[in-house]
N, C-alpha and C positions, 0 to 999 in steps of 0.2 A: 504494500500500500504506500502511497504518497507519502509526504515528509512535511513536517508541522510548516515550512515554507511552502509549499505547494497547495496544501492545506489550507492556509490565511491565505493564500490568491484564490482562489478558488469560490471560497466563500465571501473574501469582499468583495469579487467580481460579480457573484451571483445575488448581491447585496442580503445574503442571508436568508436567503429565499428558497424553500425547497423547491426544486426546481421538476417536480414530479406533482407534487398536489400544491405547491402555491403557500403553504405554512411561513411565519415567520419563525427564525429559529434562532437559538440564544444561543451563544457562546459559552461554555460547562466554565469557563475558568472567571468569566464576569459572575456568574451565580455564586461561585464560589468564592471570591474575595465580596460579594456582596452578602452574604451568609454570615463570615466574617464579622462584617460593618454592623451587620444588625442582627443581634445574638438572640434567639432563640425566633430567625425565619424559617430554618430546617429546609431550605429547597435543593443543598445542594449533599449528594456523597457523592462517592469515589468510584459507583457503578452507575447510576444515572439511574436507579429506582426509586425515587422519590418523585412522590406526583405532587405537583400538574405540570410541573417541566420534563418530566423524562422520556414524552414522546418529541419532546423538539428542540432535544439538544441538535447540535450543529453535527452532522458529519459529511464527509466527500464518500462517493460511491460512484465506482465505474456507469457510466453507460453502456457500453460491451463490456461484459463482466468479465473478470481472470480467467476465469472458466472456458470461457469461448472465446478468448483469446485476444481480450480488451487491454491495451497497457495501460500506465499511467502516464499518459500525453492529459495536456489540460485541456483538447478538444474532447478528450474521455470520460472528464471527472464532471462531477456536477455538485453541488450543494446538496444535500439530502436527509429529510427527520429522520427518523431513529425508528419510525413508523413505517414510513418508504422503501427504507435499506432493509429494513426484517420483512418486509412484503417483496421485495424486491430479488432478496438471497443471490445467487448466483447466475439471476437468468439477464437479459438482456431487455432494457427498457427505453424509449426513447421519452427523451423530458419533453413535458404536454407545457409548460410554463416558460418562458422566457423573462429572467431579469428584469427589469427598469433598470434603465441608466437614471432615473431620479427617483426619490424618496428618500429618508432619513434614516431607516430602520438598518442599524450596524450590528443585530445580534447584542449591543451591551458591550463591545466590546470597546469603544470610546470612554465606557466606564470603568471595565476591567485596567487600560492602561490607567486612567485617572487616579486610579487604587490602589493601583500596587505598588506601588513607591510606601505606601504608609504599611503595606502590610508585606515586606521587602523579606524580609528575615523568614516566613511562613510558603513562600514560594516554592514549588517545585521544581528542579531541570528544567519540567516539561513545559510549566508555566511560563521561565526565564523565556522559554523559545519563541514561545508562544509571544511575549512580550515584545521581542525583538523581530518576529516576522511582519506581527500587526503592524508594528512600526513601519516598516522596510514597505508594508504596502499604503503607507498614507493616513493609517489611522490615527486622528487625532486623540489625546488624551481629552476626555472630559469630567467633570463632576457638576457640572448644571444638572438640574433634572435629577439628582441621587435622589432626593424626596420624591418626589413625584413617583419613581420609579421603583421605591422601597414600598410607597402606599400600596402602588398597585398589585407587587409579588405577595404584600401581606394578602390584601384582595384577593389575589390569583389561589394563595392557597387556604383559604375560605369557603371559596364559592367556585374556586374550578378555574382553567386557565380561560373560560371565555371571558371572564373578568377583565383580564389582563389585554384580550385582545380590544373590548369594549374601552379602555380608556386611555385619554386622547395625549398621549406623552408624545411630547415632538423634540427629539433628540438630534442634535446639529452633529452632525459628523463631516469633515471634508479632506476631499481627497487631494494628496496633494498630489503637485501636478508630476509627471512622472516624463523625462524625457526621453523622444525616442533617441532610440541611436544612430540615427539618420540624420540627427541635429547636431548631434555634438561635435 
């Protein structure tokens, strides 16, 4: 499978969007420093079983699957729930969804960087990489909107993640600009 760089392009290309049924989908390591921040949320562990996020954590999943002989080119990979790729397993599916090149919705992960400087020391490897691909692909750090966003995961695991999708968090993310290499 891809590598946590391939990984963060993939998913901020596809702006976090399963790219199979249209879900937005949340970055595991933003829930988890936001878990963190706000002690006793409980949305995040270390397998992604904890409801109402653990059908939409963030994964990449082949389009031609390994199986029939799909590589890891990023014309291959897609964004994909956790719902999708276990519906999906090993066969071959073509994404019914295309991306927007606009909207705001970054998975959290403009939050995850925003966070993790304060919660630095609790990081894992995987997170550092995490940290430093986000980056590498444009993601800005943010912490606008923590409340807002902490309201609503409370919300979301209350009453279920349509909570979450029902309320109107508008989260700035931008991209920076990324030059080609045609330019330089």
């Amino acid at each position: 499978m891809a590598n946590v760089n391939t990984k963060a392009y993939v998913l901020h290309r596809d702006r976090f969007t399963c790219r199979f049924c249209g879900t937005r989908l949340f970055l595991s390591q933003a829930i988890k420093v936001l878990d963190w921040k706000e002690t006793g949320l409980g949305l995040w562990d270390l397998h992604g079983k904890k409801e109402p996020l653990r059908s939409r954590w963030a994964t990449v999943d082949h389009i031609v699957s390994e199986a029939e002989g799909g590589l890891d080119t990023l014309e291959n990979l897609a964004a994909c729930c956790v719902t999708c790729n276990s519906r999906k397993g090993g066969t071959t599916a073509q994404p019914s969804i295309v991306a927007s090149e606009t909207g705001a919705w970054d998975g959290l992960s403009g939050l995850f960087l925003g966070l993790a400087e304060e919660f630095a020391a609790r990081l894992s490897s995987e997170d550092q990489k995490w940290r430093k691909a986000l980056t590498r692909e444009g993601v800005v750090p943010v912490t606008t909107g923590l409340e807002a966003v902490l309201a609503a995961l409370r919300r979301a695991k209350e009453e279920g993640i349509r909570a979450f999708d029902d309320t109107p968090i508008r989260l700035q993310f931008r991209r920076k600009r990324r030059k080609d290499k045609d330019e330089e």
